[in-house]
C-alpha positions in Angstrom: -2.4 -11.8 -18.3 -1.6 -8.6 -20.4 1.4 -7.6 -22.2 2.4 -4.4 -21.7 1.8 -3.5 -25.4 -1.7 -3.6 -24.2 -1.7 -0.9 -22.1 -2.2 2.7 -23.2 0.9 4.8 -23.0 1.1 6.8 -19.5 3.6 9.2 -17.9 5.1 8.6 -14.7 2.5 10.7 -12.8 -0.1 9.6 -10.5 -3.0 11.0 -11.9 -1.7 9.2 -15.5 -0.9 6.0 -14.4 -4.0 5.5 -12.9 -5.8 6.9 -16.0 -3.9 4.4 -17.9 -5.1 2.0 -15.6 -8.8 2.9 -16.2 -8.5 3.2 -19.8 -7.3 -0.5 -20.1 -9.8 -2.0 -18.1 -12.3 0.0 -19.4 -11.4 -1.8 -22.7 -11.4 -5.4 -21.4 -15.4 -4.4 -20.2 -16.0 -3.1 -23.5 -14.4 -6.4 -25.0 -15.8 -9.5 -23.1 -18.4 -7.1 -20.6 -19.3 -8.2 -17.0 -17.9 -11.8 -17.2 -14.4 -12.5 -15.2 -12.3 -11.9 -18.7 -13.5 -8.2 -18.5 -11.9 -7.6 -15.3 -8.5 -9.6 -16.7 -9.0 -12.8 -14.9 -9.1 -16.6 -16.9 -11.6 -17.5 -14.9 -14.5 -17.4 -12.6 -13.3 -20.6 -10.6 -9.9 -18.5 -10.3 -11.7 -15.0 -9.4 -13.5 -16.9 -6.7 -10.6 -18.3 -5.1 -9.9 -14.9 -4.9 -13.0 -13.5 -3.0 -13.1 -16.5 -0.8 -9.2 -15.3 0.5 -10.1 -11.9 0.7 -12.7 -12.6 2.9 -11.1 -14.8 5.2 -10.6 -11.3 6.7 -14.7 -10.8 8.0 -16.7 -12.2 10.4 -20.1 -12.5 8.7 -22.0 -14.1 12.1 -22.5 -9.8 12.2 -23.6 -7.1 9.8 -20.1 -5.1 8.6 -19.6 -2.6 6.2 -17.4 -3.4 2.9 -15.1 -1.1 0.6 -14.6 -3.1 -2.4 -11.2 -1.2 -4.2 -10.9 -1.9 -7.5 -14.8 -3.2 -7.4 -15.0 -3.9 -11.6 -18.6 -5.0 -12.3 -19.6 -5.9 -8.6 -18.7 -9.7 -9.1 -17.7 -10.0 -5.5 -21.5 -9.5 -4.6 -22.0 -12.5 -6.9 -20.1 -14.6 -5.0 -21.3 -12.8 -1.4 -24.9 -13.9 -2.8 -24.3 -17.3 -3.8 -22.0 -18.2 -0.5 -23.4 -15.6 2.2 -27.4 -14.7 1.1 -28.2 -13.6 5.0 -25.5 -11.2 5.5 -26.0 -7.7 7.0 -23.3 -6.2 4.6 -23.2 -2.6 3.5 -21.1 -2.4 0.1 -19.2 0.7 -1.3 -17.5 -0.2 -4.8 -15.0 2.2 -5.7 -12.7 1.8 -9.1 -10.8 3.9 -11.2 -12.8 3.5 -14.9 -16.3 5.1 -14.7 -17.0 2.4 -17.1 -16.8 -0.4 -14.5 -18.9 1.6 -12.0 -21.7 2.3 -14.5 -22.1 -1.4 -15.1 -21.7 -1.8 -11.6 -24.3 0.3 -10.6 -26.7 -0.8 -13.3 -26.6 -4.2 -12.2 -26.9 -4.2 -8.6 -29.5 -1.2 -8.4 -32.1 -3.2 -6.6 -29.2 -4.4 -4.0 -30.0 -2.3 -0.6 -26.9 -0.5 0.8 -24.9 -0.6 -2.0 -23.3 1.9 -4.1 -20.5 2.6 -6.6 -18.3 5.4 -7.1 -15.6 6.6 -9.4 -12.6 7.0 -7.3 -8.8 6.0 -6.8 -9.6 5.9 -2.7 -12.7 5.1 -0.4 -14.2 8.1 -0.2 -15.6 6.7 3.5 -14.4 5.2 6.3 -15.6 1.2 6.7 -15.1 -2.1 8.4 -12.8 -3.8 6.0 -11.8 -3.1 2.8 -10.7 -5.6 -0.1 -8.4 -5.0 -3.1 -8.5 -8.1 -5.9 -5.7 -8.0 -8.4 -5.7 -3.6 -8.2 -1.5 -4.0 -8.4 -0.9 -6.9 -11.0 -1.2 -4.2 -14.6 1.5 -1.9 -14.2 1.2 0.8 -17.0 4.2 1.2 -19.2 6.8 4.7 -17.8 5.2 3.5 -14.5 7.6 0.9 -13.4 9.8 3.3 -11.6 7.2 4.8 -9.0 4.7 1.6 -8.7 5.7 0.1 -5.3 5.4 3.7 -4.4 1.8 3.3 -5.7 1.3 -0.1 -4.1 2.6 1.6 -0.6 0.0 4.6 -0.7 -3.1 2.3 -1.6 -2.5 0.4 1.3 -1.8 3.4 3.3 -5.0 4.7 2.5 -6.9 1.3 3.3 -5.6 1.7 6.1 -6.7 4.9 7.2 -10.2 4.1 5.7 -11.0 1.0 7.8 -11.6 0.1 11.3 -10.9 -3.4 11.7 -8.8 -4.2 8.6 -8.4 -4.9 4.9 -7.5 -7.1 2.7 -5.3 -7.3 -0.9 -3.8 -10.2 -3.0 -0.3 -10.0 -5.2 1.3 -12.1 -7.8 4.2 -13.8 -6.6 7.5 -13.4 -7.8 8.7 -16.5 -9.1 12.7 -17.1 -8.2 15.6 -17.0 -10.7 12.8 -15.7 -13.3 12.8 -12.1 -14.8 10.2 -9.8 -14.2 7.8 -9.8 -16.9 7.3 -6.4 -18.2 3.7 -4.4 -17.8 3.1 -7.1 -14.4 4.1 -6.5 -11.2 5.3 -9.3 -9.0 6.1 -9.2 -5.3 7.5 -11.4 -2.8 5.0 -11.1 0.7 8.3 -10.3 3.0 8.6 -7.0 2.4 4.7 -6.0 2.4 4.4 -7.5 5.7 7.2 -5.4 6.9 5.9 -2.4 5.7 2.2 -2.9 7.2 3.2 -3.9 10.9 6.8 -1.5 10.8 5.3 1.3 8.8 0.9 0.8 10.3 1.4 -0.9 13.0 -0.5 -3.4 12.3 -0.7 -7.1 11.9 -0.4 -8.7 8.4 -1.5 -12.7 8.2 0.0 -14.2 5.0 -2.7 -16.6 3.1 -0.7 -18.6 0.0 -3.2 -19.3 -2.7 0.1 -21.3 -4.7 -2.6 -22.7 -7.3 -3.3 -19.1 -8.5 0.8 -18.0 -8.0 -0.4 -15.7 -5.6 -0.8 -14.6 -2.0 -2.7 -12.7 0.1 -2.4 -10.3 3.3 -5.2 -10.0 6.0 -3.9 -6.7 7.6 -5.9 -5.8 11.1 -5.0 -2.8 13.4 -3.2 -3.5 16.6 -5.5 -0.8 18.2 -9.2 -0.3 16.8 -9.8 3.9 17.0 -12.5 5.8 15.4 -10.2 8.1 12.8 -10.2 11.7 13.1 -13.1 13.4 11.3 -14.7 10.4 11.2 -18.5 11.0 11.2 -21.4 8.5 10.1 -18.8 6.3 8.4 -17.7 9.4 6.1 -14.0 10.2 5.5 -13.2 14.0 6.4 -11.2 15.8 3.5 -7.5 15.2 3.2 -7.4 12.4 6.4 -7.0 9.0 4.2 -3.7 11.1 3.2 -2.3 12.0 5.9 -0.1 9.1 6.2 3.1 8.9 4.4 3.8 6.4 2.0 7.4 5.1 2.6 8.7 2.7 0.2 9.5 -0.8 1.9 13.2 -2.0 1.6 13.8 -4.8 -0.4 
């Protein structure tokens, strides 16, 4: 996992964290390209692990559509080809470094219904939504406003899907100190703030191999958003939620 060292120096901003964001993992493409070390993993057995959690959250006996947050190269349709071939699934990567999504986009061109954007939020609304490893690199100055961060992005998964999404932490590890330019969470308070703060229902996977977990998060009530309109997001709704930072 990175140092902090690694990571470009960033204000506290939004707009420059997440630019520091895109610049590093722009670099890790640039440095090992569309393998699992270019999108900061140790390993493909690891990084499927990952995919197979995540999508503990769909029913694939049905065609669904899929925003894939923090999408890198596309490696989850990798995986979605070698374990699910026949499923109806219509894809939407979205990540931060324009980078990722024109390697992306290059390789799966011949893929029907799929597409790739560059983008901090799902520009449409969806199914489900997954988010693999989006909160672990924490640029440096950005400490004090990430689990503000964190709270937003799942806000806004939230508000872009109908039947639930899907995201994976690190765990923190107890009587250990926090290891700068990482961020580390304990499930508790992230399960609070989903059903307390969305109403909705957060199912906690443990994947302790990986010192990691993951939360399947599903509405209580499934509604059709406002401005919702062929599975596009109408301007300003994915925001209209406040992000309020969970105790603890």
């Amino acid at each position: 996992m990175p140092a902090a060292s690694e990571m470009p120096a960033s204000a506290a901003s939004p707009a420059a964290t997440w630019a520091a964001v895109a610049d590093y993992y722009t670099e890790k493409l640039q440095r090992h390209g569309a393998t699992p070390a270019g999108v900061d993993w140790a390993s493909a057995t690891g990084q499927d692990l990952r995919f197979a959690l995540l999508l503990k959250l769909c029913d694939f006996t049905a065609p669904f559509s899929l925003n894939d947050l923090g999408c890198g190269y596309g490696a989850i349709l990798d995986y979605l080809q070698r374990r699910h071939p026949g499923a109806g699934i219509d894809y939407l990567g979205v990540d931060l470094s324009a980078a990722m999504v024109a390697c992306a986009a290059q390789r799966w061109q011949h893929r029907a219904k799929t597409r790739f954007v560059t983008a901090g939020h799902p520009p449409r609304i969806a199914d489900h939504a997954i988010a693999s490893g989006i909160f672990n690199v924490v640029p440096p100055n950005a400490a004090g406003c990430w689990t503000e961060l964190v709270a937003g992005t799942l806000s806004e998964l939230h508000a872009t899907t109908r039947h639930g999404f899907a995201v994976n932490f690190m765990r923190a590890i107890p009587g250990q100190p926090d290891q700068p330019g990482l961020y580390r969470t304990q499930p508790g308070p992230w399960i609070t703030y989903c059903e307390q703060t969305m109403g909705a229902t957060a199912t906690l996977v443990e994947a302790y191999a990986l010192g990691e977990f993951t939360l399947l998060v599903h509405p209580n009530q499934v509604v059709a958003a406002p401005g919702e309109e062929e599975g596009r997001l109408a301007p300003g709704s994915a925001t209209a939620r406040k992000a309020v930072r969970p105790s603890a």
